[in-house]
C-alpha positions as CSV (number, residue, x, y, z in Angstrom):
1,X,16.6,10.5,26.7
2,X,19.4,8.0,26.2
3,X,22.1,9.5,24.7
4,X,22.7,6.8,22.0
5,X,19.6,7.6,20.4
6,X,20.4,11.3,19.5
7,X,18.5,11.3,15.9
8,X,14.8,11.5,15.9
9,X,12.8,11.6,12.5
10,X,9.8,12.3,11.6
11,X,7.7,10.9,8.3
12,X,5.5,14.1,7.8
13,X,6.2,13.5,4.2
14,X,3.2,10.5,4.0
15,X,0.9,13.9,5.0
16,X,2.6,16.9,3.0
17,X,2.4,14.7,-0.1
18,X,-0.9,13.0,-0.1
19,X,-2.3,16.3,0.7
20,X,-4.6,14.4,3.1
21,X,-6.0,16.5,6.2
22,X,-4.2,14.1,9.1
23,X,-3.2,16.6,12.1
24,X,0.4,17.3,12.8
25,X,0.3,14.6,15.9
26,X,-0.7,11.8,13.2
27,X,3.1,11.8,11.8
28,X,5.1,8.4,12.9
29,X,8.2,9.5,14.5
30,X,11.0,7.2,14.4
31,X,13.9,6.9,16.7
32,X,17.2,5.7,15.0
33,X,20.8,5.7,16.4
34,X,23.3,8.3,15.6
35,X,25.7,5.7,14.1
36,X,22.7,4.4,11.8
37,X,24.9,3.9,8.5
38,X,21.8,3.5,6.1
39,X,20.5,6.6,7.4
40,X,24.1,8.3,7.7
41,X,24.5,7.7,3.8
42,X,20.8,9.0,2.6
43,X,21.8,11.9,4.8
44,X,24.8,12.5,2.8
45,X,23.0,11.7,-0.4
46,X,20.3,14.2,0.2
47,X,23.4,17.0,0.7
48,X,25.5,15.7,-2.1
49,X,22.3,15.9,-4.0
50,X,20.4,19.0,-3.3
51,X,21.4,20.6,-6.0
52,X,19.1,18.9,-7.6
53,X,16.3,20.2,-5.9
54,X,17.2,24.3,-6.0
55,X,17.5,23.6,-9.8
56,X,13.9,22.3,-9.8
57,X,12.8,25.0,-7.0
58,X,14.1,27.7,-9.6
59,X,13.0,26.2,-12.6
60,X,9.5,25.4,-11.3
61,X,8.5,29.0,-10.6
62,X,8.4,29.1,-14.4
63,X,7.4,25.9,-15.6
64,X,4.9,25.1,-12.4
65,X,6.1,21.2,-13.2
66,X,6.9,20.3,-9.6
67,X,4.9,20.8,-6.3
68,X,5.2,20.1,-2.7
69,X,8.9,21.3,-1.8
70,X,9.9,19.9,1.4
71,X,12.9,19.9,3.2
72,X,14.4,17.9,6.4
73,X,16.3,19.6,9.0
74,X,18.2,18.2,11.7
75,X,17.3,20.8,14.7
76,X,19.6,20.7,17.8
77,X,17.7,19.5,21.2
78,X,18.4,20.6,24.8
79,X,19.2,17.3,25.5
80,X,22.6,17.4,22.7
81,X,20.5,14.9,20.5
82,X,19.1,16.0,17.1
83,X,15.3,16.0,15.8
84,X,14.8,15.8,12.0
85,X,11.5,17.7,10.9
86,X,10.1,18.9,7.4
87,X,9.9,22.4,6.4
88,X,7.9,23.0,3.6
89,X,5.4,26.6,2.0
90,X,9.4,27.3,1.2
91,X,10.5,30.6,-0.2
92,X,14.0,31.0,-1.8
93,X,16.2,34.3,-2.2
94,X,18.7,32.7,-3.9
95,X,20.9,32.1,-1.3
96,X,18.8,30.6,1.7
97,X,15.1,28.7,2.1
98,X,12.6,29.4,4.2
99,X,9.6,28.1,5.6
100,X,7.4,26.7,7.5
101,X,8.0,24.0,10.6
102,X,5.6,21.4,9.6
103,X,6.0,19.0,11.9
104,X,5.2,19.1,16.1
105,X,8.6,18.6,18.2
106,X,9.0,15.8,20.4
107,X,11.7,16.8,22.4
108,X,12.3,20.2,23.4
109,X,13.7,22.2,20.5
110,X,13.9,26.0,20.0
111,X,11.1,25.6,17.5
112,X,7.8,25.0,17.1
113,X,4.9,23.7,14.9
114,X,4.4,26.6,12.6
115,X,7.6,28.6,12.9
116,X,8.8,30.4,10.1
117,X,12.6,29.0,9.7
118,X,15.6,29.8,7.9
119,X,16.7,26.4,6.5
120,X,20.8,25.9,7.7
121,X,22.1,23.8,4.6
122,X,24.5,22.6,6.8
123,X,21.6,20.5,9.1
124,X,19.7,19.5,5.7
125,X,18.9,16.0,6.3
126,X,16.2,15.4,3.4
127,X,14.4,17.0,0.7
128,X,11.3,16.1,-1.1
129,X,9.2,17.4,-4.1
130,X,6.5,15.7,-6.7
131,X,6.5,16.2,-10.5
132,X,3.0,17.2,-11.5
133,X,2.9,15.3,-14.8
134,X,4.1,11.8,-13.6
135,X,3.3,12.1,-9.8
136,X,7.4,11.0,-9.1
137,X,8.6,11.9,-6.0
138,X,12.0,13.2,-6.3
139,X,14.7,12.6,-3.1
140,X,13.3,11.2,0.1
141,X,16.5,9.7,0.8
142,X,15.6,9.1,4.0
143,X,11.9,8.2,4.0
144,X,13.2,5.0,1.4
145,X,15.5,3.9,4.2
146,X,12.0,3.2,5.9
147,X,10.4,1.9,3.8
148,X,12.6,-0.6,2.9
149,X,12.7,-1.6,6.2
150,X,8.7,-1.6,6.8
151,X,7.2,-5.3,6.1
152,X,5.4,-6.0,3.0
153,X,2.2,-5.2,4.5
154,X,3.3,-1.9,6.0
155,X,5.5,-0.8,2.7
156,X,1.7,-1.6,0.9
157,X,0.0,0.3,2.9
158,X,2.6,3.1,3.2
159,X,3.0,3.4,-0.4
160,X,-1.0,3.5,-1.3
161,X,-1.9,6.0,1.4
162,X,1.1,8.3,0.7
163,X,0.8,8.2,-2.9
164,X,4.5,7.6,-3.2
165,X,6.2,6.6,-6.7
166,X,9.9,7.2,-6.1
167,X,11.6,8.4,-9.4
168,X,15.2,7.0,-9.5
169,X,17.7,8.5,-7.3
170,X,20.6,10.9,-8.6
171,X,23.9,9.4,-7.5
């Protein structure tokens, strides 16, 4: 693998969210640089940001107003480059997240579809989760990156198929 392209992400959130029945090998992966600026900054916005989503985690085992907690991890690869995958059927003990690997690696990783992970919030790249009453997603720094950079026709169909309504983001 070259070594400039060290970052490899994956859009598992179109599946985890529509709730549609694709397989794990349907999700687009996407190969961006590690000196990617736009994706740089929604990585630090998703950090800056996540308290946002343990507040809702918390909140929601009361209220039941949210659904579909994901998170993005970066996980190392052999190779020294980095693959960004969704965990999601998260647990929280109020320090750390787990869950469950919900996407298929690409490169060769120390995890596999399906593992049970501890989520390092130091490698937290992303985070997603719907609110039940408006269908808002909430976060998906990341995933906005690409679709702003898919073409009209793509973003269309993107947005239709995924079911996606980004609320606004929390700066």
């Amino acid at each position: 693998m070259n070594k400039n392209i060290l970052i490899l992400f994956s859009l598992i959130t179109l599946s985890l969210i529509s709730c549609n029945n694709k397989s794990k090998n349907d999700d687009p992966v996407i190969l961006v640089t590690e000196n990617d600026n736009e994706i740089n900054t929604a990585i630090n916005k998703a950090r800056f940001a996540f308290g946002q989503f343990e507040k809702a985690f918390i909140e929601n085992q009361e209220t039941n107003a949210y659904s579909y907690f994901s998170i993005k991890e970066g996980f190392p690869t052999k190779d020294g480059g980095v693959e960004h995958m969704w965990v999601s059927e998260l647990t929280y003990d109020g320090t750390n997240f787990t869950g469950v690997l919900v996407n298929d690696p690409q490169y060769d990783t120390k995890v596999q579809y399906g593992d049970t992970v501890t989520v390092d919030k130091d490698r937290i790249s992303d985070w997603t989760y719907f609110e039940n009453s408006s269908n808002l997603t909430y976060g998906g720094y990341t995933v906005r990156v690409f679709v702003d950079r898919m073409s009209d026709n793509e973003k269309a169909a993107f947005l239709r198929e995924s079911g996606y309504e980004f609320a606004p983001l929390s700066e």
